[in-house]
C-alpha positions in Angstrom: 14.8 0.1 17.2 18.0 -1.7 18.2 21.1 0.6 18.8 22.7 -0.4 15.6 20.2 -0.2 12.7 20.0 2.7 10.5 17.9 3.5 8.1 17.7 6.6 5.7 14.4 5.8 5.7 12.7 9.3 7.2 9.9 7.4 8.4 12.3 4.8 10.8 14.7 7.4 11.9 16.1 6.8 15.1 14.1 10.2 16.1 11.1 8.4 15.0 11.3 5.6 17.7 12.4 8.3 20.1 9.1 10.9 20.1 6.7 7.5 20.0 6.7 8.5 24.0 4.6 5.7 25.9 1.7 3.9 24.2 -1.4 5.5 23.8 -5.1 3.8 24.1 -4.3 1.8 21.3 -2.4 -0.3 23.2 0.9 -2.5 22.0 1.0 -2.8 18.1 0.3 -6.6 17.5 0.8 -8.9 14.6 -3.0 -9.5 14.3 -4.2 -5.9 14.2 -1.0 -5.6 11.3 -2.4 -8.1 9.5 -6.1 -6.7 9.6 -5.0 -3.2 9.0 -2.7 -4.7 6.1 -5.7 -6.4 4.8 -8.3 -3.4 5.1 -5.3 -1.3 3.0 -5.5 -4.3 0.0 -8.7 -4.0 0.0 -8.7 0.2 -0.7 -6.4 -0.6 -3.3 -7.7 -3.5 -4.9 -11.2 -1.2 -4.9 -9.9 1.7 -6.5 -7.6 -0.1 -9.2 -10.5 -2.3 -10.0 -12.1 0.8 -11.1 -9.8 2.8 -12.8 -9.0 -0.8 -15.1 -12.1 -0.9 -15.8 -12.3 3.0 -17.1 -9.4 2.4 -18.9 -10.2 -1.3 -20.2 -13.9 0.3 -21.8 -11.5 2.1 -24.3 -8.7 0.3 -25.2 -7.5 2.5 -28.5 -7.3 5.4 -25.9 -4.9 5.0 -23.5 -5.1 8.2 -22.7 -8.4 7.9 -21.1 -6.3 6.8 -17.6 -3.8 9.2 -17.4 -5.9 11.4 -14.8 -6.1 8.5 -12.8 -2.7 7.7 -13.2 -1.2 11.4 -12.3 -4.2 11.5 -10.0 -2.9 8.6 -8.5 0.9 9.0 -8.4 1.1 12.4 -7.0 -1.7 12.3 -4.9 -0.1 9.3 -3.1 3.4 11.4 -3.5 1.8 14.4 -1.5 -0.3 12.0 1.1 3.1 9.8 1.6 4.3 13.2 2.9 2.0 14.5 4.9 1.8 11.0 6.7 5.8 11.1 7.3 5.5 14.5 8.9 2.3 14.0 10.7 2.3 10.8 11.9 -0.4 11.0 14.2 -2.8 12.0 10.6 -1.6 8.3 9.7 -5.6 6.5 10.7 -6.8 9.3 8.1 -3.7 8.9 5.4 -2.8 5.7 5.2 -6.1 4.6 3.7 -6.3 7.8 1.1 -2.9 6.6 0.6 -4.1 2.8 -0.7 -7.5 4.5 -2.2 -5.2 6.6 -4.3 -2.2 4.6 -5.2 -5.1 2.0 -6.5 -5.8 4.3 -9.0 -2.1 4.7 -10.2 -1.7 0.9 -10.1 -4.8 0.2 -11.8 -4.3 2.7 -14.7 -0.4 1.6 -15.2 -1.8 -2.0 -15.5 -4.0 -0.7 -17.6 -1.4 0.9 -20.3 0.6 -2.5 -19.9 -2.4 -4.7 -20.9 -3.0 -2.5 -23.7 0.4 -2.8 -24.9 1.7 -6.6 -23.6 -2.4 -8.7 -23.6 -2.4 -10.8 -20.6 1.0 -9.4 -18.3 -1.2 -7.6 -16.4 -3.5 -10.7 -14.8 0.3 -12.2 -14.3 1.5 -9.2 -11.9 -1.5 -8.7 -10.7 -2.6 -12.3 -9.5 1.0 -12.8 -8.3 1.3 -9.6 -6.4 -1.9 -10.0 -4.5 -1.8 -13.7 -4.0 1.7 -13.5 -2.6 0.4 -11.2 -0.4 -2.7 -12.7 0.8 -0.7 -15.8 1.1 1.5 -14.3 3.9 -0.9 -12.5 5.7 -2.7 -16.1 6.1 0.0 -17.5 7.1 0.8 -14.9 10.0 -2.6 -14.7 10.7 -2.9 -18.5 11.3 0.5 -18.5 13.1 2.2 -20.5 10.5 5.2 -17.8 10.2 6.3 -16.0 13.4 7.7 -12.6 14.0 10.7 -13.1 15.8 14.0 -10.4 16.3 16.1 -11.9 13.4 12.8 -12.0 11.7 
């Protein structure tokens, strides 16, 4: 981290970059394993959301069918964020209970919004995940570079 950033982010705290210590059998983080661990979280959340909609979606005139999803969800993935800030090494384990639960949240919140405003939901949704895929492609292929500024 260069001498003059800060964050109050806990999670990029000077201290952070300072306990890293020297890198382990992993190796060097890289932009292509980013990009394939990026893609393998998408694809938790995209899972789980897809099935919570679709719980939701079977009973329209009862919203209320999704809101264990969507507490399920939301302070699950409060309470795993957590645990992965202070125990970072847990991270392989957390981060993809993280994406598994915050699909549920996402997918019931669409949910509610479909119900209540038809069609918004395919918007976000197809936005969201197509901007995403979209740059992930393009680092993937090398069309955008990482750089220092960047």
């Amino acid at each position: 981290m260069a001498l003059g950033m800060r964050s109050a982010n806990p999670a990029l705290s000077q201290k952070t970059f300072e306990q890293a210590g020297p890198l382990g059998a992993a190796g060097a983080m890289t932009i292509q394993g980013t990009v394939n661990k990026t893609g393998l979280m998408l694809l938790c959340v995209v899972a789980t959301a897809a099935y919570t909609w679709t719980q939701a979606m079977r009973q329209p005139d009862n919203p209320s069918a999704a809101v264990p999803y969507l507490l399920g969800g939301a302070i699950g993935g409060f309470i795993v964020a957590l645990v992965t800030i202070f125990k970072k090494e847990w991270s392989p384990i957390t981060a993809p209970i993280y994406a598994l639960l915050e699909g549920l949240f996402l997918g019931a919140i669409s949910a509610f919004f479909e119900i209540r405003y038809p069609g918004i939901a395919f918007q976000a949704v197809g936005l969201t995940f197509g901007t995403l895929f979209a740059l992930l492609l393009a680092y993937k292929s090398g069309v955008i570079r990482a750089t220092e500024n960047f």
